[in-house]
N, C-alpha and C positions, 0 to 999 in steps of 0.2 A: 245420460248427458256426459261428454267428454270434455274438457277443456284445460289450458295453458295454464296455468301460474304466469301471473304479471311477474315484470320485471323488479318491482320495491318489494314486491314479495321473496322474491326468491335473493337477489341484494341482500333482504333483512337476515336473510339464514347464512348468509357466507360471509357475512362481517362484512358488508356492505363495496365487499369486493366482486368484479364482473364473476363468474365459475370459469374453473377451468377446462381443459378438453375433457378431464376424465370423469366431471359434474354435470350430466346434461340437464336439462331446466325438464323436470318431470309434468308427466302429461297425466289429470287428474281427472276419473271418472266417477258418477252415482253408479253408474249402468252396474250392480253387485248382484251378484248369485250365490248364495253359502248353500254347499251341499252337506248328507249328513255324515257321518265318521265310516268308515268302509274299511275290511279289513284288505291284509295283502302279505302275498309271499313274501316273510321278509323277519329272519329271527330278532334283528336288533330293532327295528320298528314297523312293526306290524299293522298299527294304526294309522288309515292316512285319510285328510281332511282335502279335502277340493272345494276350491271356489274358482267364480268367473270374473273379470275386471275388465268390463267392455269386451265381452267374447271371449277373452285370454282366459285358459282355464291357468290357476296357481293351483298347487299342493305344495303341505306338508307331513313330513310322517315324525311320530311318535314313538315310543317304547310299551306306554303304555294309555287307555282307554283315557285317564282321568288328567294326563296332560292333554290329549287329545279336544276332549268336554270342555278343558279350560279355553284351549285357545282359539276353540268357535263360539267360546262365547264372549271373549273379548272381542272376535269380529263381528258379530252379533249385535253387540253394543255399541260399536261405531257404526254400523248399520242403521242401527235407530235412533240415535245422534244425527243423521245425515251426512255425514263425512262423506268425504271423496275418498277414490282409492289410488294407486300411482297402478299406473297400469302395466308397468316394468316391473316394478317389483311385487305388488299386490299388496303392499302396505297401508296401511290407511294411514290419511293424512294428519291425526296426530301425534302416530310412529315414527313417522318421516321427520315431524318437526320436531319431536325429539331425540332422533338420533342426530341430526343437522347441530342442534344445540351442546350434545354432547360430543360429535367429532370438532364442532368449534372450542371447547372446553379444552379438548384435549389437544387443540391446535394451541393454545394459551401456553399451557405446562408445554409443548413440544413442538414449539413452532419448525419450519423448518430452516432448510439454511436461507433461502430465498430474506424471510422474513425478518429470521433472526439478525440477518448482516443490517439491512434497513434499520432495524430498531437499535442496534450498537450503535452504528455509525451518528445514528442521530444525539442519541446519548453524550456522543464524546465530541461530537462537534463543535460547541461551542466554547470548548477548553484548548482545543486541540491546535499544532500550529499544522499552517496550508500541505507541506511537508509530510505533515504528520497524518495528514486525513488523505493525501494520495497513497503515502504507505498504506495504510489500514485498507483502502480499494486495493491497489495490489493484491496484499496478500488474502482477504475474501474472495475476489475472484479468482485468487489463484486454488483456493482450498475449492471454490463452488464448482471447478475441472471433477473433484472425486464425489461430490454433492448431488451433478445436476441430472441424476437418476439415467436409466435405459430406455430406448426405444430406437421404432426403425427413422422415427422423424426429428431426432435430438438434434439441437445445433451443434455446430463446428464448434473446437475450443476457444478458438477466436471469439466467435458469436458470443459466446458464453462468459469470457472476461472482458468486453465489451458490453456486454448487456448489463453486467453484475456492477461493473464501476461506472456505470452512468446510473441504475437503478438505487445505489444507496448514496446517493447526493440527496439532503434532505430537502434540497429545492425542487425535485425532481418527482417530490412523493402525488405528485396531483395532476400529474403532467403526463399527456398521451408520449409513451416511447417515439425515434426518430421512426421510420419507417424503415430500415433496414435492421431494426432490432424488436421489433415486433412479435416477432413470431420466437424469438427465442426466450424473450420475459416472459413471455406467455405461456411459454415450455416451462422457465426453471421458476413462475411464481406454484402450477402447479403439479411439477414433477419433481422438483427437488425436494433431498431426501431427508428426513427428521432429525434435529440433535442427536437423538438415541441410536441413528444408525453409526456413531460414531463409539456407541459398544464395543459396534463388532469388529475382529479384527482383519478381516477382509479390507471395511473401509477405510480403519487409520493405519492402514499401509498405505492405501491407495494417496492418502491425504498428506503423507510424508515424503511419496514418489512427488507429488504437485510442488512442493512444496520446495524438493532438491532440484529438480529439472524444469529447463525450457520448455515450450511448446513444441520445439523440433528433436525433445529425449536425450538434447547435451545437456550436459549436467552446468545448473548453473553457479555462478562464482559465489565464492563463500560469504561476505557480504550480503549479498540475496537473499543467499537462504537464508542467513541470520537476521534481517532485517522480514522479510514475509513470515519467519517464526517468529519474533518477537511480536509481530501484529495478531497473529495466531494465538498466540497465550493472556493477550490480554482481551483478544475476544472469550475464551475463555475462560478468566476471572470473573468476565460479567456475567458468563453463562452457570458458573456455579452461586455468586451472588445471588441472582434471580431465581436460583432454585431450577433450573433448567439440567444439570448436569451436577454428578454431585466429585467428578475432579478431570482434570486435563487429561482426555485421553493420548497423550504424546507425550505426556510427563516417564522419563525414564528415556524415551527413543532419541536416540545421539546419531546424527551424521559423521562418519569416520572422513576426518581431516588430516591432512598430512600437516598443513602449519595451522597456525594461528591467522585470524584475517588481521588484513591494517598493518601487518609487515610491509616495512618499505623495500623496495629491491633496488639495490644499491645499482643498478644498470641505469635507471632513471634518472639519477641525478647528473648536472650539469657541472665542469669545473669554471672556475671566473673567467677564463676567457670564453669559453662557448656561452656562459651568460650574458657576458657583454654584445658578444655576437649577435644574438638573438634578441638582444632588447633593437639595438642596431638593424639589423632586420626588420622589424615591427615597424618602425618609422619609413620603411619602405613600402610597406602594402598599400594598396590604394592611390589613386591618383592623388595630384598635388591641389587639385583642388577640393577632392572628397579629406583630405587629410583624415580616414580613414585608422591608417595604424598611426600616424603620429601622437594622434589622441589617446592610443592604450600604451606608449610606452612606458610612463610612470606607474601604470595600474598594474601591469607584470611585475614591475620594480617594485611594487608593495607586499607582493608575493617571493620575489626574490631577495629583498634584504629585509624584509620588516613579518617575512611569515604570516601577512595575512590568506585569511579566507577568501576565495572571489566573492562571495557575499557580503563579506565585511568591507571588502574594497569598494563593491558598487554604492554602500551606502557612505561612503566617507565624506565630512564636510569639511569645508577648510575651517570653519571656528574652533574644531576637534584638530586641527594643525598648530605647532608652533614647528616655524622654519627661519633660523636667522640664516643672514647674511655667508657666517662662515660655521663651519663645525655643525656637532652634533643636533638632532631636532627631537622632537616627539610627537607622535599621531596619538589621538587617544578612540578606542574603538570601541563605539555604544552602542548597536545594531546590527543587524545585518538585513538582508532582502535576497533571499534565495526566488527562484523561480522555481513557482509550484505549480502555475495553470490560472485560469480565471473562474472556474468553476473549483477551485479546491479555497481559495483565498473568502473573506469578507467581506472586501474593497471592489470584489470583483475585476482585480487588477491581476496580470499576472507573475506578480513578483507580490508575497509575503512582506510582512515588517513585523519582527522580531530583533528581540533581543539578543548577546551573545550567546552562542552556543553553550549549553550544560553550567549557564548563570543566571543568579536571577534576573529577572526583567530590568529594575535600576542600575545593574553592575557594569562597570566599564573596564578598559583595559588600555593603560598609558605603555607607549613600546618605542622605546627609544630606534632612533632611524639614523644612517647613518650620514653624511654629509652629499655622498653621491645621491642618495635618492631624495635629502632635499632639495640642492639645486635640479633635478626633476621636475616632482613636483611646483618649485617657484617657476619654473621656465611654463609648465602645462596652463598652471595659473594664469598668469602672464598673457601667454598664446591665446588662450581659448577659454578663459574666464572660469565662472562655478555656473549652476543653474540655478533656477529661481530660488529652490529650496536649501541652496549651497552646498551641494554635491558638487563635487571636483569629480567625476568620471559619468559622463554624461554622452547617450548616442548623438547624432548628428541634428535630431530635432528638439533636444533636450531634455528627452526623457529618460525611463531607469535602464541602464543599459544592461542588454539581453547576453544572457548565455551564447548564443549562437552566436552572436556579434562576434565576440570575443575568442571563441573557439575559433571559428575559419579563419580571421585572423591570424591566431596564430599555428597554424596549420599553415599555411601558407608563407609564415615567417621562418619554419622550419627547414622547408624548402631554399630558401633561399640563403639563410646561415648556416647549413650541417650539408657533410658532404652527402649523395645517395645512399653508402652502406649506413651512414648513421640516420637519414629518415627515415630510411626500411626498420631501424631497431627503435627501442626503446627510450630512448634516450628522451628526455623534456618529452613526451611525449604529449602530457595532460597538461596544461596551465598549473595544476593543481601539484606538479611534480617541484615547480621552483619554489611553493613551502615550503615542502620536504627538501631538498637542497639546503635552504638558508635553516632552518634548523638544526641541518647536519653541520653547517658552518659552524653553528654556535658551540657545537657540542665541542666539536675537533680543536675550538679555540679556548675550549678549557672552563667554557661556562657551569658554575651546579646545574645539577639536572634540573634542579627545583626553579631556577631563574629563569630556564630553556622554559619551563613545564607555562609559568608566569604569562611571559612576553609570548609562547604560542597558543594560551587560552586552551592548555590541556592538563591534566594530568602529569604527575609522575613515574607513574605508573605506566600509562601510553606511550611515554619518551621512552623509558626503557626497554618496552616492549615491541614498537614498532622500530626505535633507529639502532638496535642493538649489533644487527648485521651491514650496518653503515660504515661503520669505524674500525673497520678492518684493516685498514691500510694503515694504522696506526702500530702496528704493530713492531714496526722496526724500534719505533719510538720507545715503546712499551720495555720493548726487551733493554735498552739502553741503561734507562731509568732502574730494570734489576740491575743488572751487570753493576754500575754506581752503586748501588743499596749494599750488593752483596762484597765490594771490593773487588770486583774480576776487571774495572775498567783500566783501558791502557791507557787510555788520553787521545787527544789528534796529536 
């Protein structure tokens, strides 16, 4: 008699996951024939044993007689047991369920990356901010590129960091793939390659090439890499934790950089009249009745004189305002809401809430403003009110305003305040370039580093190190100040 293994049966052997191509669901038969021990031409195993499994004859050969004896009489015994035999292999069916249990075991100790990324991710999920959990997809699927094993049917890289960052969403664990990712989960749940192949050093080359380069083999910005390696080595901590790995295979491996990332390049920044320009500008985009850019010119301006974050700006409420009448004001900045996606967030919104950047959760940050940007601000107020939850920078239907918004925006504001050679270059390029501006403001006007570090919710360290080739132009100055020290000055 021939017959299938059910479906809960065969589930129950693969961890109650479907199998994959290279697991076919074995076809199990009585129909057994044991023949007796036979010799054969053959120095290293002379001894060979046949049997039949549904007509299939199986052999194996021996060395000697009394391995031989042994192992017809183990099938002998499942013989008389009534066992089934797999008809592919000629195993009998309590061989099968014990090697199934013990390549499950060893699936435990040595998951592979498919699995492994899934069960990280879930781990760090719930600590993790939105930000933080789309990096870590990144960089798994960027490493699952040297992972997701060979064949002539493998998906595209695409397919592959597609399938990977939607597959380790912990929401996603019980969930049929979309339909054009199907066939490639399916690929890398059961072709991707085990922890341990990251011994070898074929593959943590390959996983350091993923890791430096795009999809199209340019090499990616430094940044990148340092952020997809940072996710990288802390999926690694967990994998030596768990006992998976016992160190970072890329511990020692350095990408050869010419600078330091997070240098600011002194092309980018604006001088005060191109700032003015351009906030100027901003109030021009959009129709008069969409008021469109009128609404973000003080939100530039908070980036322009006050060195915020755009994330810090979108969360800003007016009760975190003090703006008198005349003179100086202060914002105080307790939040931010970057935009991570709706599937990376908790709220299932696509805009994060977090606290300030590399502080704790309750910390704030008071940043003196200066008189221009509060008459801004009082005017924007004024105009166009706060929104329910007293955000001052709100889209058109009152909600958290998007990246994008804000971006074409000012792209479009650039056009309109710089002449062509200066669109075509660098200049303000990012939104993110008038922090670094008014920073640099602060510097050149003679602030401690440590007040600059303060008021831009960074380091002292980062001030030095990123605006260091900013204050070059100072230099006339610089030299003055010897020339005074040392007695070489002539006067005006």
């Amino acid at each position: 008699m021939t017959y299938r293994k059910n479906s809960e049966t065969q589930g129950a052997r693969t961890g109650g996951r479907p199998p994959g191509p290279e697991v076919p669901e074995p076809i199990l038969s009585t129909d057994v024939r044991l023949w007796k021990i036979s010799k054969v031409r053959s120095k290293r195993a002379p001894y060979q044993l046949r049997w039949t499994v549904a007509g299939k004859v199986k052999t194996a050969s021996f060395s000697t007689s009394t391995l031989a004896d042994s192992r017809r009489s183990e099938l002998w015994q499942a013989m008389r047991r009534g066992e089934a035999f797999d008809t592919e292999s000629g195993l009998p069916e309590s061989e099968l369920r014990a090697a199934a249990e013990k390549a499950e075991a060893d699936a435990r100790l040595d998951p592979n990356w498919w699995d492994f990324s899934r069960e990280y991710v879930a781990v760090r999920w719930r600590t993790a901010a939105a930000k933080t959990r789309e990096g870590l997809a990144d960089s798994l699927s960027t490493v699952a590129l040297a992972m997701a094993g060979e064949g002539p049917k493998a998906p595209t890289p695409e397919e592959v960091r597609r399938a990977m960052r939607w597959a380790v969403v912990p929401a996603h664990k019980d969930e049929e793939p979309p339909q054009g990712l199907r066939a490639a989960c399916a690929w890398l749940e059961a072709r991707s390659l085990r922890l341990s192949a990251l011994l070898e050093s074929s593959v943590v080359r390959d996983v350091h090439y993923r890791l430096s380069f795009k999809l199209d083999n340019s090499p990616a910005a430094k940044e990148t890499y340092r952020r997809r390696r940072r996710g990288f080595n802390t999926a690694m901590e967990y994998a030596i934790q768990e006992g998976y790995l016992d160190a970072n295979p890329l511990e020692g491996i350095k990408r050869s950089e010419s600078s330091a990332s997070g240098v600011v390049d002194p092309r980018v920044l604006v001088n005060e009249v191109q700032g003015r320009q351009l906030l100027v500008a901003v109030s021009y985009v959009g129709s008069v009745y969409r008021n469109r850019g009128r609404r973000l010119v003080p939100f530039f301006g908070c980036m322009l004189y006050a060195a915020t974050r755009p994330a810090e700006a979108v969360s800003l409420k007016e009760s975190q305002c003090f703006l008198p009448e005349t003179g100086w004001g202060t914002i105080t900045l307790k939040e931010t809401r970057p935009v991570a996606g709706k599937k990376w967030t908790d709220s299932g919104e696509r805009h994060d809430k977090r606290g300030l950047k590399s502080r704790d959760v309750a910390a704030d940050r008071p940043v003196p403003i200066p008189p221009v940007l509060v008459a801004l601000l009082r005017q924007h107020i004024a105009e166009f009110g706060v929104a329910k939850d007293g955000r001052i920078f709100a889209n058109e239907r009152g909600g958290l305003l998007g990246s994008s918004s804000y971006w074409r925006v000012w792209q479009e504001a650039r056009e309109l305040a710089l002449p062509p050679d200066k669109v075509a270059s660098s200049l303000g390029r990012r939104p993110y370039d008038l922090r670094s501006t008014c920073i640099t403001n602060w510097l050149r006007a003679g602030l401690p580093v440590a007040e600059v570090a303060r008021r831009a919710g960074n380091s002292p360290e980062v001030i030095h190190r990123n605006y260091v080739g900013c204050l070059d132009d100072s230099e006339e100055d610089n030299n003055k100040k010897i020339e005074k020290v040392m007695g070489w000055a002539t006067g005006d």
